[in-house]
N, C-alpha and C positions, 0 to 999 in steps of 0.2 A: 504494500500500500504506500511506502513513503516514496519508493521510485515511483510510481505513478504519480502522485501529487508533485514530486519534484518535476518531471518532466511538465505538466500540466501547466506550472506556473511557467517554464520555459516558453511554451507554446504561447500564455499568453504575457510573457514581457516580447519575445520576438512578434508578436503580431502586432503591437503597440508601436511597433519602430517604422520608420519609412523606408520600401524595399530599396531606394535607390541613392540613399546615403551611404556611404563608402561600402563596408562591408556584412550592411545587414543584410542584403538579402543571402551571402553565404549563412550568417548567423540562423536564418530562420530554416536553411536546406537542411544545417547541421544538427535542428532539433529532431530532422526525421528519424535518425538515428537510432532514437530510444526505440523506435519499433521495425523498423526499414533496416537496418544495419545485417550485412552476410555473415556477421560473427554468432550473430543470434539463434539464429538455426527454426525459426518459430513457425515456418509453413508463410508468414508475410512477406509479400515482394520485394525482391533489392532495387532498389530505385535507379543508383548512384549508373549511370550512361547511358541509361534509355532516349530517346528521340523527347526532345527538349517539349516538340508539337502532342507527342503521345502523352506526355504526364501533363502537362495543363491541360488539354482533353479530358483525362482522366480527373484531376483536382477539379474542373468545373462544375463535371456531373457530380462527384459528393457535393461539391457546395447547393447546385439545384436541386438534389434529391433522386438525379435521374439514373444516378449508380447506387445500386444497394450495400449500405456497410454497416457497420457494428460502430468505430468511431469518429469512422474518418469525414463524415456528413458533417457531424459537428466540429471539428477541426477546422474544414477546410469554409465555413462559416464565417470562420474569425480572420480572412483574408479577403482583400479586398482582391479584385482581377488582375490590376496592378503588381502588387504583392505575387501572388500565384505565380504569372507567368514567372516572376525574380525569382521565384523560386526554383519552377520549374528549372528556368536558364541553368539555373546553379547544379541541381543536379546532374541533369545530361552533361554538363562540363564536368563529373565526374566528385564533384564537393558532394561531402557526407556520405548517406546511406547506400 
């Protein structure tokens, strides 16, 4: 429980930040980690150089509802389109998970 809460507030002090102030939007790619990360082994997707277009595709629908998830609908809530794609960019660049 206390990794979860920790991560949680991660998510939301990164979502609080502007994606395109120096290196926050790495900051926000690197929170996916807690659950995205290949070390984890948890059955969840490695994020970390998929096609930049494929994961903000994907981040849009949890955020519209129109992909079915467990928590990533509400995560991906807490980012504005702006935000997402920075994110997205960050990971197919290979940052974080």
């Amino acid at each position: 429980m206390r990794s979860l809460t920790a991560f949680m507030a991660l998510v939301v002090m990164a979502a609080a930040l502007p994606a395109r102030a120096g290196g926050q939007a790495r900051l926000m790619a690197e929170t996916c980690a807690a659950c995205h990360s290949p070390q984890i082994h948890s059955g969840i997707p490695t994020l970390a150089g998929r096609p930049a277009g494929e994961l903000l595709r994907l981040l849009l629908a949890f955020r519209d509802g129109s992909r079915a998830a467990t928590v990533m609908d509400r995560i991906a809530k807490g980012y504005s389109g702006e935000e997402l794609g920075a994110i997205a960019g960050e990971l197919a660049g290979g940052v974080g998970p």
